[in-house]
C-alpha positions in Angstrom: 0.0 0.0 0.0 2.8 2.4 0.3 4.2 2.3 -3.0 0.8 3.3 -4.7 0.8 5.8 -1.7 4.7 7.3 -2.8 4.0 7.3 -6.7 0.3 9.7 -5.9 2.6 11.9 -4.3 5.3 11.9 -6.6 2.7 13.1 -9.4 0.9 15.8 -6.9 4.4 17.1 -6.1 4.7 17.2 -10.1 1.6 18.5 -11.1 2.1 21.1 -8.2 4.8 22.7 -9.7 3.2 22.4 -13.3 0.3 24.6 -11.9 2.4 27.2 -10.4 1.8 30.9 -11.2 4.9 30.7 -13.6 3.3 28.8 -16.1 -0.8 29.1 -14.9 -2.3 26.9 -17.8 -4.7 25.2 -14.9 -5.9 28.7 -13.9 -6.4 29.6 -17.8 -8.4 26.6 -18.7 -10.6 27.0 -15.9 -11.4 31.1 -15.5 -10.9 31.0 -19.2 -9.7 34.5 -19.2 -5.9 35.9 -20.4 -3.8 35.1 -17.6 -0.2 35.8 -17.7 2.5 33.7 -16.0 6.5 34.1 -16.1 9.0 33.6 -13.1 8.1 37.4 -11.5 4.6 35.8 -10.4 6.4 33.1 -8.5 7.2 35.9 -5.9 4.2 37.6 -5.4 2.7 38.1 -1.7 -0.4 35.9 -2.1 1.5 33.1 -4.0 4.2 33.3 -1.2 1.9 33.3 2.0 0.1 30.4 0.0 3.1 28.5 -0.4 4.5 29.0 2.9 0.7 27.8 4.8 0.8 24.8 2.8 4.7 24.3 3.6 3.5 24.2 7.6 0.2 22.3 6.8 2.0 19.2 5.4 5.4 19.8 7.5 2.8 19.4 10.3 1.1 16.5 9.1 4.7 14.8 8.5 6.1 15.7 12.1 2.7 14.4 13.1 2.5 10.9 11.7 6.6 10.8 12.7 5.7 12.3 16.6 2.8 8.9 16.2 4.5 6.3 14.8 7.9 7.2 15.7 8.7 3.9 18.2 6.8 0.4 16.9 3.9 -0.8 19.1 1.9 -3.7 19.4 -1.5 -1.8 18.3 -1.8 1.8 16.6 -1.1 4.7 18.6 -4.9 6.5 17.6 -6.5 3.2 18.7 -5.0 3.8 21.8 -5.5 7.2 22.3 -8.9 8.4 20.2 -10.7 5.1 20.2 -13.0 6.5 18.8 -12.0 8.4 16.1 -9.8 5.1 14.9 -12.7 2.9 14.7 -14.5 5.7 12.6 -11.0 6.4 10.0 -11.8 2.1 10.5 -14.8 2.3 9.2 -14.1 4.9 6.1 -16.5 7.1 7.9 -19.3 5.5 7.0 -19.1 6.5 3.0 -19.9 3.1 1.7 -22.9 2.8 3.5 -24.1 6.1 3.2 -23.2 6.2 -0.5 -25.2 2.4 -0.1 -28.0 3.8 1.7 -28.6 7.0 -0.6 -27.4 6.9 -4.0 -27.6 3.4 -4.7 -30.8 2.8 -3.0 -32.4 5.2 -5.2 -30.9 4.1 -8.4 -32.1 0.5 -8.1 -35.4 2.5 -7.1 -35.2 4.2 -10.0 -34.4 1.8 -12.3 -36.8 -0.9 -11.2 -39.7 1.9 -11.4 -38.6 2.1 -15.2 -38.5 -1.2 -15.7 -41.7 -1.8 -14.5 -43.2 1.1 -16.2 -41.7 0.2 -19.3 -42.9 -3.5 -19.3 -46.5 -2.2 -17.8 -46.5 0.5 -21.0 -44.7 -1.0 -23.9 -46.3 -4.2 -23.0 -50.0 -2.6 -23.0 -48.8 -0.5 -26.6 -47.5 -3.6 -28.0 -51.1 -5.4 -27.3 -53.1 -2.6 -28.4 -51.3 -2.4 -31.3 -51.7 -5.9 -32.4 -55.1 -6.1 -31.9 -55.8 -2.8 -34.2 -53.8 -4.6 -36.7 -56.0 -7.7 -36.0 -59.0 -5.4 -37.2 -58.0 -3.8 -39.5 -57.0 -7.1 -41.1 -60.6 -8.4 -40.7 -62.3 -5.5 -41.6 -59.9 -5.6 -44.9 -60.6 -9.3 -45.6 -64.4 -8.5 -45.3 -63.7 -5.6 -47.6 -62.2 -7.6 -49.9 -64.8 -10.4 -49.5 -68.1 -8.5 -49.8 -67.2 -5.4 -52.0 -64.0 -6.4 -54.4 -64.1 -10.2 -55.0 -67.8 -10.1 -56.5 -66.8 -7.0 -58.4 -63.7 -9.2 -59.9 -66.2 -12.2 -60.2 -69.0 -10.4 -62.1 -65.9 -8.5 -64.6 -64.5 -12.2 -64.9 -67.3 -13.8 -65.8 -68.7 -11.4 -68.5 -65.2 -12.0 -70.4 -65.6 -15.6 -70.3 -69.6 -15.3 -71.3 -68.4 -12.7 -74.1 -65.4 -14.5 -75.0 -68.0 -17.8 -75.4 -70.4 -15.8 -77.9 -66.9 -15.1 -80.1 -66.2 -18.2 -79.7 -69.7 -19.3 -81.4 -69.4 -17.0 -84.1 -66.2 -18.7 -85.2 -66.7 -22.2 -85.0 -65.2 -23.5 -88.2 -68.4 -24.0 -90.3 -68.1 -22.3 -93.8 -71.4 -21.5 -94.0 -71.6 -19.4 -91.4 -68.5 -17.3 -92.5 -70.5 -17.0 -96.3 -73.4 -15.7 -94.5 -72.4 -13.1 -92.7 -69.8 -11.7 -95.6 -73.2 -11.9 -97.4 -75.1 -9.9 -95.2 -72.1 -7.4 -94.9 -71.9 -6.8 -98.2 -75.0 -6.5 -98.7 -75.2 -3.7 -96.1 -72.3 -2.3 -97.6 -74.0 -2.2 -101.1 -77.4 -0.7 -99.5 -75.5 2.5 -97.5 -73.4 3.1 -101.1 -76.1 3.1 -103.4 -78.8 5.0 -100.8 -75.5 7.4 -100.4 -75.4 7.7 -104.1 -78.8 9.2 -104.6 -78.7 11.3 -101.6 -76.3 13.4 -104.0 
């Protein structure tokens, strides 16, 4: 656990001196206004006393945990001392439960109520849906049934009942054909010569 503990510290150091006022590209991205760095800003009052309060505030933490853990004892020094306190650091403070109890409570609340809703809505569109198709296939099959298939059934069978009668006027007999070129012409002849004295 250390070494994860000495390599985040390493890059905080790192990044610490990145995001100095000498080059304040942090600062810039998130005020998004012109800042200007440069090694004159490294000695200002305010960037001075902030160093020097977070020089004491960690030197402090380092004598502390030294001044704690200086000698090695058979059970921590805080359990000792602030039984209390340890069992709480022990605990993580209590985030995982709380986090348990809050958030995640009322995520698998949430998401249950959707999936419930979902399944109680979709489900009851999906029905719905599928029956108005249902009907609307019936009442288009009974369409089709009473209105267009007669319709197609009465056109269809005057083709084959005029198609018959063609059919009788050419049935191969001779005499037939004589006759009625007979009777045509003689038609013909009648319209010509009634034409003819008409003029």
């Amino acid at each position: 656990m250390t070494v994860p503990l000495v390599i985040l510290a390493v890059c905080a150091i790192l990044i610490g001196f990145l995001g100095t006022p000498a080059w304040p590209w942090l600062h810039h991205y998130l005020v998004g206004g012109e800042t200007h760095g440069g090694a004159n800003a490294l000695f200002k009052p305010e960037f001075l006393l902030l160093a020097f309060l977070s020089t004491v505030i960690v030197g402090a933490g380092i004598a502390a945990g030294w001044f704690l853990y200086r000698r090695r004892m058979p059970q921590d020094p805080l359990e000792t001392r602030v039984p209390g306190l340890f069992s709480s650091l022990r605990a993580r403070l209590w985030v995982d439960e709380i986090y348990d109890a809050t958030i995640l409570r009322f995520t698998r609340f949430a998401a249950a109520s959707i999936d419930r809703s979902e399944k109680v809505f979709f489900a009851s569109i999906s029905g719905a849906t599928a029956y108005l198709m249902l009907a609307f296939g019936w009442v288009s099959r009974l369409f089709d049934h009473l209105f267009i298939d007669p319709g197609f059934d009465r056109s269809c069978r005057a083709l084959s009942d005029s198609a018959a009668a063609g059919a009788k006027l050419q049935n191969g007999q001779i005499q037939n054909y004589l006759r009625t070129i007979a009777l045509t012409l003689a038609v013909l002849v009648l319209v010509l010569v009634w034409g003819c004295k008409g003029l």
